[in-house]
N, C-alpha and C positions, 0 to 999 in steps of 0.2 A: 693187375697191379694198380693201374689208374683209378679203376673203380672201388677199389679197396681206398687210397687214397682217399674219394671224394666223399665217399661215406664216412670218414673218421672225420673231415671237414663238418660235415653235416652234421653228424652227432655232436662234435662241439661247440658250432654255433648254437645250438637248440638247448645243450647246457648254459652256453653263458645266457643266452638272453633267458631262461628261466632263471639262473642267479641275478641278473640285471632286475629281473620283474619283485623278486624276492627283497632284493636290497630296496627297492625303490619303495613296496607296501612297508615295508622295516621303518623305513625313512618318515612315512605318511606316519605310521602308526605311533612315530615318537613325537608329532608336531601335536602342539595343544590345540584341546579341542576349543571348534567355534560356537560360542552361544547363539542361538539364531530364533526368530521369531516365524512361526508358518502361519500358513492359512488353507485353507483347503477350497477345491474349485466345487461349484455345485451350480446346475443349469440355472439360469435367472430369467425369471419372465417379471419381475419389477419393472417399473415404471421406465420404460426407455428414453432414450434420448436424440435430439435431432443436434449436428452442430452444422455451424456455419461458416463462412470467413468474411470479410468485411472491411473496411476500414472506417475510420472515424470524420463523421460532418458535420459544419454546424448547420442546424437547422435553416436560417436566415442566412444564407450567400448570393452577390452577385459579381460580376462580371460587365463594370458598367464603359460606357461607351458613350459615342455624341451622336448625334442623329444630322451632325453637319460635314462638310470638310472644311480643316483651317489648320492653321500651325498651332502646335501646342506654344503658347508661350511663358506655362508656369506649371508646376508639380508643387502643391505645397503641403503635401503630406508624405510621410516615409513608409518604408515597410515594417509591420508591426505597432502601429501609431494607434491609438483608441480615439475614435471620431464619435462624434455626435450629428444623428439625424440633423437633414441640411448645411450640414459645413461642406465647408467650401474646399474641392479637391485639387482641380485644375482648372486653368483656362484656354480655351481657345481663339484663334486670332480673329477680330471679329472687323478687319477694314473693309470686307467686301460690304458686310451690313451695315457699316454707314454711310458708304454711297446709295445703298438701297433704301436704307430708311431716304436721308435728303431726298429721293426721288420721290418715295411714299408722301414725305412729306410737302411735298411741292403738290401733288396729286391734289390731296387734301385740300391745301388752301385751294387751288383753281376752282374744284368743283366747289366752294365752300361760296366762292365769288359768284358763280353761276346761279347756284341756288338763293342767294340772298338776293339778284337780278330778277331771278322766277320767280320767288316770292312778293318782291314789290310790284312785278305786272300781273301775279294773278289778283293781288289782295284789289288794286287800281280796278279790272275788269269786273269782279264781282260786285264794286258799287255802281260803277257803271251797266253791268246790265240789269240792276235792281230795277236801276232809271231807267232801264231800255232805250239805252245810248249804246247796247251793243247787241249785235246778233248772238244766237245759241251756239252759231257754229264756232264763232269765236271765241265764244266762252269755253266750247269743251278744248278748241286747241289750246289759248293758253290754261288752262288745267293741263291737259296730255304735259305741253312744255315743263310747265312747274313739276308734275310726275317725276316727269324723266330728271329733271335738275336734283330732284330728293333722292331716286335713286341713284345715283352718280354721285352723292357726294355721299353716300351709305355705302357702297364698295368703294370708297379713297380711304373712307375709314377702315375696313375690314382690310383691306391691304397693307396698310400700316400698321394693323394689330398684328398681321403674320409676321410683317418683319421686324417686329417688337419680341415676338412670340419665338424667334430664333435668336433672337439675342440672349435668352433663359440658356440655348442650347450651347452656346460659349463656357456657359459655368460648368463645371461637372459638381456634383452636389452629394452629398452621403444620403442614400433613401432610407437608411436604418442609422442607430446606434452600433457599433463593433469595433472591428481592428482590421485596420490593413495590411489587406494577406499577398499582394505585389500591384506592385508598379510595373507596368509593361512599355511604356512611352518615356522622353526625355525630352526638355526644353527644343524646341526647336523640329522635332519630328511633323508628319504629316500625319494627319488622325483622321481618316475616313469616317463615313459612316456604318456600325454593327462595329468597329474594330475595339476589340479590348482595351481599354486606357486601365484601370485599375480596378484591382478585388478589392472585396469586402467582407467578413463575416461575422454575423453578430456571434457574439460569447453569452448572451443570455441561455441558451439551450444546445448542446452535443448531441450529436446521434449515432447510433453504431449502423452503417446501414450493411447488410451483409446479403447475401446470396443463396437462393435455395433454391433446390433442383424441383421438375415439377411431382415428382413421385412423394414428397414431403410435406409441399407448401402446406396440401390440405388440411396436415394435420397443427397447423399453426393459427390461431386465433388473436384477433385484435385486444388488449388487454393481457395478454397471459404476461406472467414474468418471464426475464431470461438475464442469464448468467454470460457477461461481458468480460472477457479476459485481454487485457489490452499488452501485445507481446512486448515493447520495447518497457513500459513501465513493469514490468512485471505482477503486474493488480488485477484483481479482482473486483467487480462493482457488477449492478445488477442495473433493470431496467424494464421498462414498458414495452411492449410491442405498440407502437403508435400507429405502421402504415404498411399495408400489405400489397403489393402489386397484383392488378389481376390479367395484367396482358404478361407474355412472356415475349413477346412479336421482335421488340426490338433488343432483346439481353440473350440469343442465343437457347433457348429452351431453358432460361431460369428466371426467379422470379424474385422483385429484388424487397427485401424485409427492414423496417426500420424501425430502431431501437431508438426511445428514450431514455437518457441517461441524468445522473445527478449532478449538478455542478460539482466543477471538479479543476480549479486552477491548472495540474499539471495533466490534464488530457486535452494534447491538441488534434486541430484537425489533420490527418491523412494518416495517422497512425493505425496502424492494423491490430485487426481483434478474429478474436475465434467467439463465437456467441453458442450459449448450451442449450435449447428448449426444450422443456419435458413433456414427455406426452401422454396423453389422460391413458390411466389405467383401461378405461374399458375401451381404447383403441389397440392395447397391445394382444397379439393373438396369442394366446397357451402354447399354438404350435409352434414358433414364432422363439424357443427357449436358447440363452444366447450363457455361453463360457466366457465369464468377464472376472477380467483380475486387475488390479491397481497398476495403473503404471509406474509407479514408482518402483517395482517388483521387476520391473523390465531390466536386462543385462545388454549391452550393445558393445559390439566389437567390429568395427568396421560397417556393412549393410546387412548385418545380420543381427538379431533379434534372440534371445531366448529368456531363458530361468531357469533359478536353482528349483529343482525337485530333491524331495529327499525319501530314499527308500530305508525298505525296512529294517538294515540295518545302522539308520541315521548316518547316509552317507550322503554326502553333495553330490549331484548330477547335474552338469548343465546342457540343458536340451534345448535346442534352438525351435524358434515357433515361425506359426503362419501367422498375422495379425489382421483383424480385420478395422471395422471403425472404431472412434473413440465415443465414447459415452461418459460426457463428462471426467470425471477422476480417474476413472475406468477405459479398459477396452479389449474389446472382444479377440477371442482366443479361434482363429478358424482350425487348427491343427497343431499337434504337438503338445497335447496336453487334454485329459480326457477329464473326464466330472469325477471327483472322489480324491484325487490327486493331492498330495500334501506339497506347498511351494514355499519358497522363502519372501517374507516380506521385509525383514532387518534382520541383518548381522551383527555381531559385534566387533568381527574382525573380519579382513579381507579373504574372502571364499575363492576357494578354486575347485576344480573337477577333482571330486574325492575325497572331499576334506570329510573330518569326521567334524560330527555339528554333533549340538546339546540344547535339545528344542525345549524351549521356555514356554 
């Protein structure tokens, strides 16, 4: 009896959910159909592509500093500020250097006394041993004397140039034309010597510099073009390949690539970019044939990935894929989607699994 039961169960769960499956195609088949634009996949051995990631530099940065210690006792430029070569950034406190010049300076005159001394007794002894009113031996001492007084007052001078030559290092000074990209110090800090006081970078020239593994570099040449996508602006702009790295020693096993870019008021520095290089035909291999479809074509729901396929009876399918890199506009299809394959590229209305489409 029980089992007579769970069989009469069973049998009409199996009818309703065949009525359920029926109503449901019923339902699909009264919804309007979707206009939709396809394209079809077919291997590509075309001109590949390399990308990168990077951010944005100016060509001309520093990171400047004093070569003394002293108090800061002035900032007189802000962050963001446009300087000009040699203008005047900060100062440092320079009372040590003026106890040392006065010293320098006292140096100077002393030996300056000595030597104008040595000088009136050698000029005295050379007429007198003309007359031979004096021994040789006297003559070459006060010579040697006179010597040494010339030298002596040639290092009181060179002394006082150094500590002239430090007074320079009080000023902090712009080495280029640009803009001040931070102030790291405040009135009254202690400024060592190498310690950062303020950036600087010039705006005459941008560069994208970006990163490339070493399986790639090779195939990147100085001169080629490349295609600079800078994320936060959402732009496009192109560029030069200016400088190519040939150590990878100290960047981890990559090699670092820099782009020349076009002026460009709103690209600033430290903004991230994805860079595209293409690469010469006769380095791409035949065998080497890659499944690339638009990204734009891409469907995403949560960490998953796919696209609409349509079969033969112009139904929507959405099959989730493998993806491998990107190639520019494009990118590579590792799984989930064979060569011949017809996909969706534009709808004209919102697609779901089934929908019936009306391919344009």
């Amino acid at each position: 009896m029980k089992k007579i039961i769970i069989s009469i169960a069973f049998i009409s769960l199996i009818g309703l959910t065949a009525s359920c499956s029926k109503n449901k195609e019923k339902a699909i088949d009264k919804l309007p159909v979707i206009s939709v634009t396809i394209n079809k996949t077919a291997p590509s051995n075309s001109v590949k592509y390399i990308e990168a990631s990077g951010k944005i530099e100016a060509e001309s940065s520093a990171n400047i500093s004093t070569r003394m210690m002293g108090y800061v006792t002035s900032i007189e430029v802000k962050t963001g500020q446009t300087v000009s070569k040699g203008q005047l950034l900060a100062t440092i406190s320079s009372s040590d250097l003026q106890a040392k010049k006065a010293q320098a300076d006292a140096g100077v005159n002393q030996a300056t006394a000595f030597y104008n001394s040595a000088k009136g007794d050698y000029e005295r002894f050379v007429v007198l041993f003309s007359q031979n009113s004096a021994s040789q031996k006297e003559m070459d001492d006060i010579t040697m004397h006179f010597e040494m007084a010339k030298a002596s007052l040639e290092t009181a001078k060179q002394t006082r140039n150094e500590v002239m030559a430090q007074f320079s290092y009080t000023n902090i000074t712009a080495p280029f034309s640009g803009t001040v990209t931070g102030t790291f110090v405040k009135q009254g800090d202690l400024a060592n010597p190498g310690m950062p006081l303020i950036a600087v970078e010039g705006t005459s020239k941008m560069q994208a510099v970006v990163i490339v593994s070493e399986s790639e570099i090779s195939h990147i040449k100085n001169g080629i073009a490349a295609t600079v996508n800078i994320k936060s602006l959402d732009k496009t702009t192109t560029g030069k390949v200016a400088e190519i790295s040939t150590s990878a020693q100290n960047t981890g096993g990559q090699y670092i690539v820099k782009i020349d870019l076009d002026k460009s008021e709103d690209i600033l520095s430290g903004m991230f970019v994805n860079a595209v290089f293409p690469m010469d035909k006769t380095e791409v291999k035949t065998s080497s044939k890659l499944v690339l479809i638009p990204q734009e074509a891409i469907i995403t729901q949560g960490q998953l990935k796919g696209i609409y396929v349509i079969n033969d009876d112009n139904t929507a399918i959405l099959r989730w894929l493998r993806l491998g890199k990107k190639y520019g506009n494009d990118i590579e299809v590792l799984s989930g989607l064979a060569a011949g394959e017809k996909y969706v590229i534009k709808a004209d209305g919102r697609l779901f699994n089934g929908a019936k489409v009306n391919v344009q």
